[in-house]
C-alpha positions in Angstrom: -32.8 1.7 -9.2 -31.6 -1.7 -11.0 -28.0 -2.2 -10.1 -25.7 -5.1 -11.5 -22.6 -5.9 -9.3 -19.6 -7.4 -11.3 -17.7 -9.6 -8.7 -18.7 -10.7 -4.7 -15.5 -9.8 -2.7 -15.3 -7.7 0.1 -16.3 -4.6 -2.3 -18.6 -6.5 -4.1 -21.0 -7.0 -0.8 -20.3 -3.6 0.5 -22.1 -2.3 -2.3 -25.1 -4.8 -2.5 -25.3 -3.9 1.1 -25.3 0.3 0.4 -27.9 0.3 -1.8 -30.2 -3.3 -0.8 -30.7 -0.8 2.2 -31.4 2.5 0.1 -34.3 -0.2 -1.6 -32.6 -1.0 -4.7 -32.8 -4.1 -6.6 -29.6 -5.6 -6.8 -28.1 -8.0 -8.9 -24.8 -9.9 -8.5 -22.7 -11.0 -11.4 -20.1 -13.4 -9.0 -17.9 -15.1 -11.7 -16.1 -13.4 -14.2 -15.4 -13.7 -17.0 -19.7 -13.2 -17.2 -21.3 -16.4 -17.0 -24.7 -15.1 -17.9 -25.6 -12.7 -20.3 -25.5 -9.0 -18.8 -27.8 -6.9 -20.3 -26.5 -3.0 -19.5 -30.3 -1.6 -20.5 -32.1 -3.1 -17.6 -29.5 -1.5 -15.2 -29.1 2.1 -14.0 -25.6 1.6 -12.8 -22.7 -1.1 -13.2 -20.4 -1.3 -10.7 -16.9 -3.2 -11.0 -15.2 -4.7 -8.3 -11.4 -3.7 -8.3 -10.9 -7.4 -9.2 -12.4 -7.2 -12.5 -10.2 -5.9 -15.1 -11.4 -2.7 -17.4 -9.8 -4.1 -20.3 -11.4 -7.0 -20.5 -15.2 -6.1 -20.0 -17.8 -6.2 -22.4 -17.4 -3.0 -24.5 -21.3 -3.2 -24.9 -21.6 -2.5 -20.9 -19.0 0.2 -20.1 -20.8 3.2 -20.5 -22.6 2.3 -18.0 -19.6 0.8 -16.1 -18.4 2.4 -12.2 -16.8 1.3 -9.1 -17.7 1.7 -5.6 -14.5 4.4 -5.4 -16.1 6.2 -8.4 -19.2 6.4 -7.4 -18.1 7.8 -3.7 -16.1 10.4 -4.9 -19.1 12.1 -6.8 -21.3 12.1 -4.0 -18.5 12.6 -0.7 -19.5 15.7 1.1 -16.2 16.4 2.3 -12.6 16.6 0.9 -10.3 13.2 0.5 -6.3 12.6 0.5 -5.9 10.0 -1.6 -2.6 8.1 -1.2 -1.3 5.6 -3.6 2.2 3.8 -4.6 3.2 0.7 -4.9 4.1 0.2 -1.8 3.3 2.4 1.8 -0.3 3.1 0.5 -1.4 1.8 4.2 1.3 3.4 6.4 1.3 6.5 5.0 -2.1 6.7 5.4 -1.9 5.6 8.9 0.5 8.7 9.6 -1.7 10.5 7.4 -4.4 10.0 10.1 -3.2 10.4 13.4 -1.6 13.4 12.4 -5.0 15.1 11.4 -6.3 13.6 14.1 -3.6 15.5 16.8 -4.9 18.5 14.8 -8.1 18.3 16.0 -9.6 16.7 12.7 -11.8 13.8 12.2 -10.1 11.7 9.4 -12.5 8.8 8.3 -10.1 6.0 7.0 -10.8 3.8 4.0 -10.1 1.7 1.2 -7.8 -1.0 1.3 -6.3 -0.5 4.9 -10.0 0.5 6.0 -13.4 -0.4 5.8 -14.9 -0.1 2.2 -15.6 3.5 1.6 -19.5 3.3 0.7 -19.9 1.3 4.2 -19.3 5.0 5.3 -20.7 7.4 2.9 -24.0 7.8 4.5 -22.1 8.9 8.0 -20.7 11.6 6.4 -21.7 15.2 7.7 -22.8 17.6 5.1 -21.0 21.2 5.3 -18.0 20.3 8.2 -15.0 21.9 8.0 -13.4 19.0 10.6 -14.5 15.5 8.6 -11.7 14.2 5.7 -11.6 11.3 4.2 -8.1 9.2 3.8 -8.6 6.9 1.0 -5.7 4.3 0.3 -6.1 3.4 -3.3 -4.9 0.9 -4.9 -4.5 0.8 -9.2 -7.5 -1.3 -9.5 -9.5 1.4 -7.5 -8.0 4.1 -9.7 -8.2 2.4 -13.1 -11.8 4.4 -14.2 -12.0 6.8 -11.8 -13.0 10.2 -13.3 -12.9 12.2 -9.7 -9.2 13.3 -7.8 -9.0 13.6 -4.4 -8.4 17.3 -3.1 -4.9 16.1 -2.3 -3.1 13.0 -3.6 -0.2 11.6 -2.8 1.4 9.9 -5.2 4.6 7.1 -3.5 6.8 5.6 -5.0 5.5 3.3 -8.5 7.5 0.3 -9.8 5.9 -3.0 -11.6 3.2 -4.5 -9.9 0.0 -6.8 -10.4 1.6 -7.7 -13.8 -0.7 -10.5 -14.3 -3.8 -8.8 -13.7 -2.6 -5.0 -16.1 -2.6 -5.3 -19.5 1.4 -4.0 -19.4 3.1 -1.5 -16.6 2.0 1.5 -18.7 -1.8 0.3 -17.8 -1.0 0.1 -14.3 1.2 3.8 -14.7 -2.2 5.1 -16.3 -4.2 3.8 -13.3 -2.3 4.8 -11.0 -2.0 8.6 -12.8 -5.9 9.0 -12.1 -5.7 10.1 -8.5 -4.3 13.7 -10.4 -5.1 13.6 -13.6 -8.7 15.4 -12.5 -7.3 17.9 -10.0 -8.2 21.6 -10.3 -5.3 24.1 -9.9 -6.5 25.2 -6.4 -5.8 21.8 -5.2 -2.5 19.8 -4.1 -0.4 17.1 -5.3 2.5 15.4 -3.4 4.8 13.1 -5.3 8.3 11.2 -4.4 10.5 13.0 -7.0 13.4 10.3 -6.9 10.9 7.6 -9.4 10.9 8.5 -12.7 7.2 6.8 -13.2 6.0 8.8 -9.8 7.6 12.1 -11.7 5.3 11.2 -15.0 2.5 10.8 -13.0 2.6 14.0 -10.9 3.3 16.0 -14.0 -0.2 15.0 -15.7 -1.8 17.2 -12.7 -2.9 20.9 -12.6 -2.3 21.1 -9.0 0.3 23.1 -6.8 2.8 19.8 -6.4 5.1 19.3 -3.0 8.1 16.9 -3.7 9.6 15.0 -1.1 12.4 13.3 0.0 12.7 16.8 1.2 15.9 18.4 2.5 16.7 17.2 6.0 18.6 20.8 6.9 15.1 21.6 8.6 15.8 21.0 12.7 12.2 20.8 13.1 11.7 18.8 10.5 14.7 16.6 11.6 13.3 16.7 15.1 9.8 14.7 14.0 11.5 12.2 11.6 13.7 11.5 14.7 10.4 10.9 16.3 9.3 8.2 14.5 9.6 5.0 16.1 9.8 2.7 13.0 12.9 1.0 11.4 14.2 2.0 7.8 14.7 5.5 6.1 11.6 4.4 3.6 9.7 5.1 6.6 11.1 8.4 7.2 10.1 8.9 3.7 6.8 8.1 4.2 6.3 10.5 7.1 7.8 13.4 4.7 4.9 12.7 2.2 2.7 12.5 5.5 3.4 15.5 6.4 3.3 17.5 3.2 -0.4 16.2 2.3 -1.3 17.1 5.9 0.3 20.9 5.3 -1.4 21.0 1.8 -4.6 19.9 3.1 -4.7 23.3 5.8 -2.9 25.5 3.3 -6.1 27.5 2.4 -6.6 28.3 5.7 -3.1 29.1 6.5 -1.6 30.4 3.3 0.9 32.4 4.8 2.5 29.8 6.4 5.4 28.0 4.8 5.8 23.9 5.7 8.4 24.8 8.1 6.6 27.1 9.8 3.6 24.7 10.4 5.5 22.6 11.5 6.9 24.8 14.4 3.4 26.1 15.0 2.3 22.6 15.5 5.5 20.8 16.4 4.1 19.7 20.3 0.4 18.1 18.8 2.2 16.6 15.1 5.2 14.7 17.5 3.0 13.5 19.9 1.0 12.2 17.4 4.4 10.8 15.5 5.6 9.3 18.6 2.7 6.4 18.6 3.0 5.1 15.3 3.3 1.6 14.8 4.1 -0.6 12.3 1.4 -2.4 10.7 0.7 -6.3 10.9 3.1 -7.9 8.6 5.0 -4.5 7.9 8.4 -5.0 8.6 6.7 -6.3 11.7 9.1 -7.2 14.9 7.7 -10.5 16.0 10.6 -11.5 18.8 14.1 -11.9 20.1 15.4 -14.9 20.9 19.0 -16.1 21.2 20.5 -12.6 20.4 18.7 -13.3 17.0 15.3 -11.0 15.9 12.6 -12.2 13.9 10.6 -9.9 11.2 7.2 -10.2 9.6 7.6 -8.6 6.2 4.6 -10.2 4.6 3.1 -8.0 3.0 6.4 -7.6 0.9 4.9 -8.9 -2.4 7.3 -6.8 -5.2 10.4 -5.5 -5.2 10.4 -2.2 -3.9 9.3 -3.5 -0.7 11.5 -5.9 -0.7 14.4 -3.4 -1.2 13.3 -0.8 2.0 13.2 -4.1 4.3 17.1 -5.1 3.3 17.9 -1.5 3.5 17.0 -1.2 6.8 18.9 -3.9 8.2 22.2 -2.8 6.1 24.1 -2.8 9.7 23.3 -6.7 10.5 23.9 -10.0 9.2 20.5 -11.0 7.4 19.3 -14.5 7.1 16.2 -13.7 4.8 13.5 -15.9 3.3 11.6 -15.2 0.4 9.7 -16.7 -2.1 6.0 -17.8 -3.4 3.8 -17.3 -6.2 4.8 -15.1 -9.4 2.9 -11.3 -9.8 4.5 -11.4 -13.4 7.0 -9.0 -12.6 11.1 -9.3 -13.6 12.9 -10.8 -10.7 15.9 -9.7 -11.7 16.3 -6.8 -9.5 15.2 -8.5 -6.5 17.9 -11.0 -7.1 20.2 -8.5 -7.4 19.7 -7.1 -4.3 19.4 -10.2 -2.4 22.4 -11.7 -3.3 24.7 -8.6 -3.6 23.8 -7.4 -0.4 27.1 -7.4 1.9 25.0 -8.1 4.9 23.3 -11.9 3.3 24.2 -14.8 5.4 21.6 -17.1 3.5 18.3 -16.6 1.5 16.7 -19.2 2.6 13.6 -20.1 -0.4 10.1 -21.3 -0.4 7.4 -21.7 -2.8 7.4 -21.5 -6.4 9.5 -19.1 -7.4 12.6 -20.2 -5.1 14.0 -21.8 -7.9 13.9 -18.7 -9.8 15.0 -16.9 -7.2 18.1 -19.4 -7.2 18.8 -19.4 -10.9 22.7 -18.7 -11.6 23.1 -18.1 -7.9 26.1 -19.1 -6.2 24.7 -22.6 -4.2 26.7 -21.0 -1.1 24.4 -18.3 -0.7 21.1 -19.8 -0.7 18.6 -23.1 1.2 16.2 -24.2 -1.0 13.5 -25.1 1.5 10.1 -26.2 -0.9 6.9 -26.0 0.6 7.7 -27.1 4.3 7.2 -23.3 5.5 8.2 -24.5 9.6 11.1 -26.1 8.3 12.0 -23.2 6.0 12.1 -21.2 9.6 13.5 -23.7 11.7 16.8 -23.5 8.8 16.7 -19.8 9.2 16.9 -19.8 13.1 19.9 -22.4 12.8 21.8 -20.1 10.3 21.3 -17.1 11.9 22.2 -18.4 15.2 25.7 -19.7 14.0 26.7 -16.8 13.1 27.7 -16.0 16.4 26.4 -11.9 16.2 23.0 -10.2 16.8 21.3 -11.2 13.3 18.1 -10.5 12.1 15.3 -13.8 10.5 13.6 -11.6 8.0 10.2 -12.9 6.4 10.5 -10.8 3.0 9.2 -12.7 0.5 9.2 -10.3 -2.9 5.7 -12.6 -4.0 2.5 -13.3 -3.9 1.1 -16.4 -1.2 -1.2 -17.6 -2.9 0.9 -21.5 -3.5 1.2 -22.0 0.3 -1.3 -19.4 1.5 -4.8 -18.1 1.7 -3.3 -14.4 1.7 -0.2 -12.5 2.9 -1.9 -12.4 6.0 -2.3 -16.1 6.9 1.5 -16.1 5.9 2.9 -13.6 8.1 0.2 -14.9 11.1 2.0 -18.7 10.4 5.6 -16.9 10.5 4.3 -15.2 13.9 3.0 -18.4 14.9 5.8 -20.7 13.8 8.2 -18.5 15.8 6.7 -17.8 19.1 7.0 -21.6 19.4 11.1 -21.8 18.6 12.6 -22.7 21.4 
């Protein structure tokens, strides 16, 4: 086959590399907008990278047009829980994942907290009834996809990649593919306190499960008490884990209601709920010094994320920074919670939006610290320190790193870095 690859990230080579090896000549379209004219007869198949936007390709190419996550969900051999939100994606499918796992499953994990998904298609068995597929996707991934996973979980949705969507109701749409193909037979779990994560689970056929789910359960209590990660979002989290898990067995144990697989398995799923960690740059506990802890929250790029860290330090003073490169989105409700949150000692700000951030602020409430990211820290230690109580340094930063920053990941491993050396 002739296959043309729209953009060379990590996806891009994943799927030069799946079918250079099948024999397949394979040509790669690196910058976009197209450089060179792309001519859709001499090609069998187009894939887009999730970078490139649908809206702005070629009309005279897109029926011809598919992604990597398109193309792996027709050919899969075994069923997928696909997770998506705007934020959680990666721990819930973490939990997701060990808790299939202490049920004697083999979960493959993929997407954007694994490995690209066709690096693995090949190693899936045909015909097992123990092999599943945990796909985090993201609204780029979801944007054409014509496929649902079995089971999809569906977090919660606020505004997000706003420079890269035409408008939030394209990324809504995206984001409503993962149920808008489900069958009846199959399962849908949704956080029924977002109104946009409501409007999406109600475009599926499938049997739906809302969570946050009543906490009367003892058993239910007794895992969630488990869990060894900070905030009630995470708590969350684990509800929607464990529905998608129940939902996933359900044909096999129809009779059973949640509650009562959760007793039959309540040894294996909190044993398995007992070694979850949080992920690098997750509300990430970096170290204690001078009764003060420091957090990595990098990965905190939009609001909602932004709003589960504060939450779940509502019980300490909070010296906070935050602050980067604009996603597009309002920041209005981010400032909102940052400065009317009881528990503020400072924000201290960095980057490009800190003046935005700062905008009608009171003065008293906020450091503006530019670009010097140690010297943004080294302020935050010396507030949080005078304040004479245990306090929490929280790395939050509610945008994008890309004006100090290769990725959120360089960020949070120069906050880890930076600290480890305070003295």
């Amino acid at each position: 086959m002739n296959i043309a690859v729209l953009g060379y990230g990590l996806e891009g080579k994943s799927i030069e590399n799946y079918f250079k090896k099948k024999g397949d000549k394979v040509d790669i379209f690196a910058e976009f907008p197209l450089k060179k004219r792309l001519d859709p007869k001499k090609y069998d198949y187009i894939f887009r990278s999730p970078s490139i936007p649908v809206h702005k390709l070629p009309k005279a190419i897109l029926p011809k047009v598919n992604s990597s996550t398109g193309y792996f969900f027709s050919f899969c051999p075994v069923p997928i829980i696909g997770i998506t939100g705007t934020k959680g994606k990666g721990t819930t499918c973490t939990m997701i994942t060990k808790l299939l796992e202490a049920l004697s499953k083999k979960p493959h994990l993929v997407g954007n907290i694994g490995e690209p998904a066709l690096d693995h298609l090949d190693e899936l068995p045909k015909n097992s009834t123990d092999d599943i597929v945990v796909f985090e996707l993201s609204s780029f991934q979801l944007w054409d996809l014509k496929k649902s996973p079995a089971v999809s979980v569906v977090l919660r949705i606020e505004p997000d990649h706003l420079n890269v969507h035409k408008d939030f109701d394209d990324y809504v749409s995206a984001k409503a593919n993962i149920v808008r193909h489900q069958s009846p037979f199959e399962s849908t779990i949704y956080f029924k306190n977002n109104a946009d994560t409501v409007k999406i689970a109600n475009q599926s056929p499938a049997e739906k499960f809302a969570y946050p789910i009543s906490r009367k359960s003892a058993i239910l209590k007794e895992l969630l008490d488990a869990l060894p990660l900070v905030g009630e979002h995470n708590k969350e989290n684990l509800e929607a884990a464990l529905l998608a898990v129940y939902a996933y067995f359900k044909p096999v144990t129809r009779k059973l209601s949640f509650n009562d697989f959760l007793k039959e398995n309540r040894k294996a799923l909190k044993s398995a709920i007992k070694t979850i960690t949080p992920l690098p740059h997750h509300i990430e506990l970096v170290r204690e010094l001078n009764n003060v802890k420091y957090y990595d929250d990098s990965f905190c790029t939009v609001f909602p994320a932004l709003d589960v860290a504060l939450k779940s330090f509502d019980k300490t003073p909070l010296v906070l920074i935050a602050g980067g490169s604009s996603k597009g989105t309002d920041l209005t409700p981010a400032k909102n919670a940052i400065f009317n949150n009881k528990n503020l000692v400072k924000a201290v700000l960095i980057g490009e939006t800190a003046k935005d951030f700062a905008k009608g602020e009171d003065p008293k409430k906020y450091v503006l610290s530019g670009t010097d990211f140690k010297k943004a820290i080294e302020t935050a230690k010396e507030i949080a320190e005078t304040t004479g109580k245990k306090s929490v340094v929280l790395l939050s930063p509610c945008a994008a790193s890309f004006d100090m920053f290769k990725s959120y990941k360089d960020r949070g491993d120069k906050f880890k870095k930076i600290v480890k050396s305070l003295k």
